[in-house]
N, C-alpha and C positions, 0 to 999 in steps of 0.2 A: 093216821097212817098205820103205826102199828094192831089198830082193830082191824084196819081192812086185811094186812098179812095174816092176820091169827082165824079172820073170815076164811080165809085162801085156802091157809091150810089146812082148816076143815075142813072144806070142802075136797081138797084133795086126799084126804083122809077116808071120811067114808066111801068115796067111789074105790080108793082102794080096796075097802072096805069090800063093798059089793062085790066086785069083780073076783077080790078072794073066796069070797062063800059060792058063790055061783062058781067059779072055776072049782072048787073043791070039791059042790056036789052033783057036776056035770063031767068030773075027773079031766077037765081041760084048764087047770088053773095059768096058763101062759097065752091061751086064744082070748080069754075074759078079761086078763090084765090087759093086753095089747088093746083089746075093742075099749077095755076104761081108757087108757093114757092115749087112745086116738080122739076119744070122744072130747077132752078134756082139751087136747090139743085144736079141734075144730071150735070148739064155744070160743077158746080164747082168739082164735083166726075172726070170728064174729065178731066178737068186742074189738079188734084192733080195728077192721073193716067197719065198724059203727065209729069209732071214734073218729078216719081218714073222712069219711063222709062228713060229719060235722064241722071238724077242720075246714074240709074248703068249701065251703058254704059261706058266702062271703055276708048274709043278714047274720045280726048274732042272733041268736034263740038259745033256749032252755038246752043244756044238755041232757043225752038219751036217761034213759031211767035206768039204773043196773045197780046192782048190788055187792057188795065185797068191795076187794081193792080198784076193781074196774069203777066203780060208782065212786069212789073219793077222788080216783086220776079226773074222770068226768068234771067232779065238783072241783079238784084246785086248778086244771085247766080253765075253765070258767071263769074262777074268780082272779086269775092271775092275766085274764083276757079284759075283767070289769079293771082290775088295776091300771093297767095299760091305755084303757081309752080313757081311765079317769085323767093320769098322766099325758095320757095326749093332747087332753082338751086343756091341762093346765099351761101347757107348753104353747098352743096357739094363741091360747089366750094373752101369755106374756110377750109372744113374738107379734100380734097385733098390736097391743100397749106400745112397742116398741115400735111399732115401723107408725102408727099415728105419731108420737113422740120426733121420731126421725121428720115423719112430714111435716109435721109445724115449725121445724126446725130452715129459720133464713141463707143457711149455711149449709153447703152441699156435703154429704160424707158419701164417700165410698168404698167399700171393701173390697181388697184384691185377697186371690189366694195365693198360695206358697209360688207360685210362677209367676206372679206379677199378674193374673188376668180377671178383668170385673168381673167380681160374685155379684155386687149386691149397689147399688146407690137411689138417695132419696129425691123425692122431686125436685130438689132445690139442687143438686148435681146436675141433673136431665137440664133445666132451663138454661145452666151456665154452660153446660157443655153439650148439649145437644145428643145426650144416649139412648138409645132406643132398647127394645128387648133382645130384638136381633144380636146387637154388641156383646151380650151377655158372655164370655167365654175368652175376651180378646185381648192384647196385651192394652195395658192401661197407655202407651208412647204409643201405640197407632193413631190416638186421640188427643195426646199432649205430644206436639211432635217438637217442641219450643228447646231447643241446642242446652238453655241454661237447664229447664228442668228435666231430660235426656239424664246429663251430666248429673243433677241433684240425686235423680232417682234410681242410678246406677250405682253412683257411689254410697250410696247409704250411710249419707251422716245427716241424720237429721234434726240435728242439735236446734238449727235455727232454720224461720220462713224461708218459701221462695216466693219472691214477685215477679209477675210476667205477666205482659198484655193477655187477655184473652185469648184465644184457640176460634171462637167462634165469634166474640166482637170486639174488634184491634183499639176501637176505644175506650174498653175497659181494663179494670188491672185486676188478677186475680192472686190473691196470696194461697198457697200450699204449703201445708203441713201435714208430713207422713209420721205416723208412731207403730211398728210394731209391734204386733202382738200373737198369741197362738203358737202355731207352729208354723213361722216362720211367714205370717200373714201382715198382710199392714194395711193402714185406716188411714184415709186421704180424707184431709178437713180442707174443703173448699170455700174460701170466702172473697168477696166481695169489697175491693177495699179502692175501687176506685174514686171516691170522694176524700179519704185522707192523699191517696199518691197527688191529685188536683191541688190537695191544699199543701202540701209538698212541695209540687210543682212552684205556686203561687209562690211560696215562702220563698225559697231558693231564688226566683225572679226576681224578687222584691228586692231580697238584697242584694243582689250581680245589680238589679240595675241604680237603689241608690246610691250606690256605693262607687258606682260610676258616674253617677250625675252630681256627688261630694266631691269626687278628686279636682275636678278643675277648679271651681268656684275657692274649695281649702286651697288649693294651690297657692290661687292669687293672694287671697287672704294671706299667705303663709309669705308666702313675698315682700307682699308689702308693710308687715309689720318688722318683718328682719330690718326693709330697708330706713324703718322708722326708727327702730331699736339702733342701728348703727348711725343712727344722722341725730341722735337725739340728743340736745343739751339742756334743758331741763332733769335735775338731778332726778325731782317729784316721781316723774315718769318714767325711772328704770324697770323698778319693779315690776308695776301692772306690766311695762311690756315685756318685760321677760316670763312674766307668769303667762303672757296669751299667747306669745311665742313658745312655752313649752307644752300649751294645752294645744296648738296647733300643733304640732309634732306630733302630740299621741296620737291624734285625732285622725294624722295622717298614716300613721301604725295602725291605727283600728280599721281604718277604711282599707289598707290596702292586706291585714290578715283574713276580715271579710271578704274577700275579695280572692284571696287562696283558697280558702275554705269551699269560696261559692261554687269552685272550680274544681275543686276536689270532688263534690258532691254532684257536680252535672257533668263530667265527662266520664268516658268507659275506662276502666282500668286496664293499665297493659299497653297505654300512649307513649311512646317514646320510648320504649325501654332497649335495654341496652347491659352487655354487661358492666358490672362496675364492681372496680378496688376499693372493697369495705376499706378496708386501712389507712389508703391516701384519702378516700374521702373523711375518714374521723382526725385524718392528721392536720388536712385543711379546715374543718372546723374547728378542733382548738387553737388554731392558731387565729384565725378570726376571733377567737372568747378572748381569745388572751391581753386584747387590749382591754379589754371592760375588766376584767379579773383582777391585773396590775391594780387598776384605780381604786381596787381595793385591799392589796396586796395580798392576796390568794395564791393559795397553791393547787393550779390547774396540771391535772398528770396522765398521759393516755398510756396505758398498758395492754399487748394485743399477745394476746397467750398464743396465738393460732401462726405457729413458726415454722410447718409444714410445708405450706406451699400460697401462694396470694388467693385471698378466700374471692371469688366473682358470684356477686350476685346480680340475676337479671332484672332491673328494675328502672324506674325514675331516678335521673342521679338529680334533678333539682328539687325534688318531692324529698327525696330521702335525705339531701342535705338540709331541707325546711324542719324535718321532724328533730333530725339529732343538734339541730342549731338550736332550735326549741329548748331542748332538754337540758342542754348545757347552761345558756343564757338565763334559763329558769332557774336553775340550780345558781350561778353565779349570783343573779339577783335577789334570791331569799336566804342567801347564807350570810353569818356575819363578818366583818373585815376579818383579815386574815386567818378565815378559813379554808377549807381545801376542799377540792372538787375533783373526783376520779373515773374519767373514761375507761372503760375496761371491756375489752375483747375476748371473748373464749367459744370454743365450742364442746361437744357432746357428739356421741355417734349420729344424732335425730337431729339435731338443732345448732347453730350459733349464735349469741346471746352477745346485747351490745347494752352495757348497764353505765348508768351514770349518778353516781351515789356524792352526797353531802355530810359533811358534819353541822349541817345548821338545826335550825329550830325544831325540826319538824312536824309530823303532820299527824292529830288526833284521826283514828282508824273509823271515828264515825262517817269523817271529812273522804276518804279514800274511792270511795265507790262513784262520788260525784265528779270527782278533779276534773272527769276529762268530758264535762257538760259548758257549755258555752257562758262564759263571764262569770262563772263559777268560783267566788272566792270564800275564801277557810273562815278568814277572821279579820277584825283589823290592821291588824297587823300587815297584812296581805292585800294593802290598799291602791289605790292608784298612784300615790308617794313610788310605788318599786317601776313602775315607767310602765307597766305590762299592759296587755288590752283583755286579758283573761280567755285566749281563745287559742293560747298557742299550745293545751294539752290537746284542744279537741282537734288541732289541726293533725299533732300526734298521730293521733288517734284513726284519723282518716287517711293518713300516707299508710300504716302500718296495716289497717284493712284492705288497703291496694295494692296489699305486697304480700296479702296471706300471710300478715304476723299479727302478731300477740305483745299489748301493753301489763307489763305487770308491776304493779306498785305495795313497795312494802314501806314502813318509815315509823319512825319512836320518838316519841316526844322527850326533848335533849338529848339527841346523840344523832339523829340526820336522817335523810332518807335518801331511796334507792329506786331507780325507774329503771324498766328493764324490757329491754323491745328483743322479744323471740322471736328467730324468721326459722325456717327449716333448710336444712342445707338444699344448694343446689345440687341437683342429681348432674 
């Protein structure tokens, strides 16, 4: 570039040049200069006019042939034209990669832009939901008009799936998962998961219904050995029948926590609610603990920090009296005699917190993540000796999902542990 300038102005040089000797020995040295820096001004009116021609000349070809700086502008125009289509063919080429990729893909993606409205989805979007080209531009809820994913995709928390029948076939289930990304863009992963929701389905039937076709049959059973164990006089025979008598009893615990749980997991959240006095309700479960507690001489203590005003939360009061009866009776059960167990009320500007902490054994933090999986137990210690069915954290676990709260478990081995059910205050 700097050769072409040093071209230039030689070139502007000698015409100077010229135009001074000639105006000096035609004694008009200001008509000569004028006719040089006009002439000098028209070549370059040429060269720009060569250059706009070439520009929009939409084949590429050879640039014009010229000399000085105008022949280098020519040359790095060119090759800053060869960089660009190289660069462009690189970019198709990745953006085909991709969108093959996309299509072999079982699983629908779509891309929305910053307004919510389809850019972009793969054939496996198109089959599930039916989008054509035309769609191209629209809000993405013209097409998912389904009240729960409305709500999902408004509120924008996309921490976890949504499950919802199909849009285009009601006897399918389609799961949705949004993640942000861009500026202010987000990627809708569409899958396919109507054979697990069936085997779901299956599952949850399976046990609503043995679990009902157990109750009666144990019933009897459970009858008629009471009535053998109370008419028995054969010494021989206490035992076994106290042992079958107390294994029917679990048996009828298990069947009928089954059986909460089954119901928890098949009806819609938001049945019966109602508001309700966190307070009197945790006052009425420990007093219900408190006979199992005595039998072990424990110290059962409810404390409710929240002295402001009666806290109402809208919800299940038989649901939420199953979760905190749970926690309590768990807690009574794995602590040793005369230790102490503390119901504890408080809240925060965001949240109030209903915690039920032990001094017993506690629980190794590998064990933690699992507690509230069904028949899930630690160790042996933690055997069917403590009377439990192993299912009353996951029943927990499914009132407090029905209530828009949060299980949180902390606990130290020798010094207790602490369960801790988060709900968000009522507005």
């Amino acid at each position: 570039m700097l050769k072409g300038f040093s071209a230039e102005l030689q070139r502007i040089l000698i015409i100077l040049a010229i135009c001074s000797v000639v105006g000096f020995f035609s004694d008009n040295y200001a008509l000569w200069l004028l006719l040089g820096c006009g002439a000098y001004i028209v070549w370059m009116l040429w060269q720009m006019r060569r250059l706009n021609l070439w520009l929009l000349k939409r084949e590429s070809e050879h640039p014009p042939e010229a000399s000085g700086i105008w022949g280098q502008i020519f040359d790095n125009i060119y090759q800053l034209q060869r960089d660009q289509r190289i660069e462009k063919d690189n970019l198709q080429a990745v953006i085909k990669r991709i969108q093959e990729i996309s299509s072999a893909l079982k699983d629908g993606l779509i891309i929305l832009d910053a307004r919510g409205h389809l850019d972009f989805w793969n054939p496996a979007a198109h089959r599930m939901l039916a989008l054509n080209t035309k769609d191209q531009g629209q809000s993405v809820i013209n097409f998912i008009r389904h009240p729960k994913f409305v709500t999902y995709f408004e509120e924008g928390n996309y921490g976890e799936p949504l499950e919802i029948p199909s849009p285009r076939f009601p006897s399918k289930y389609l799961q949705f998962q949004i993640t942000p990304f861009g500026k202010h863009e987000r990627l809708i992963v569409v899958r396919d998961v109507t054979q697990l929701h069936n085997l779901e389905k299956m599952r949850q039937d399976f046990i609503a219904n043995v679990s009902h076709e157990l109750r009666t049959p144990l019933t009897v059973i459970n009858g008629y050995v009471e009535t053998l164990a109370d008419n028995n006089t054969v010494r021989s025979w206490d035992k076994p029948l106290q042992q079958m008598l107390q294994q029917a009893k679990r048996m009828s615990l298990l069947i009928n926590d089954l059986l909460v749980l089954s119901k928890l997991e098949t009806t819609e959240a938001g049945h019966n609610h109602k508001p309700i006095n966190i307070e009197q309700l945790l006052s009425i479960v420990k007093s219900e603990a408190e006979v199992l507690s005595k039998e072990k001489n424990q110290q059962l203590t409810l404390v409710c920090n929240n002295t402001t005003r009666p806290l109402l939360l809208p919800g299940n009061e038989k649901e939420l009296h199953s979760a905190f009866s749970n926690l309590v009776i768990n807690a009574i059960k794995y602590t040793q005699e005369e230790g102490r167990i503390t119901i504890l009320l408080w809240q925060d500007q965001k949240n109030f917190y209903i915690s039920v902490s032990d001094n017993g054994p506690g629980i190794e933090a590998q064990h933690i993540p699992r507690l509230t999986e069904r028949f899930y137990r630690v160790d042996a210690s933690r055997n069917s000796g403590t009377g439990g069915t192993g299912l009353g954290l996951a029943i927990v676990k499914h009132v407090l999902m029905r209530h828009y709260a949060e299980l949180k478990i902390t606990s130290e081995l020798g010094k207790g542990s602490m369960f801790i059910c988060v709900f968000a205050l009522p507005q």
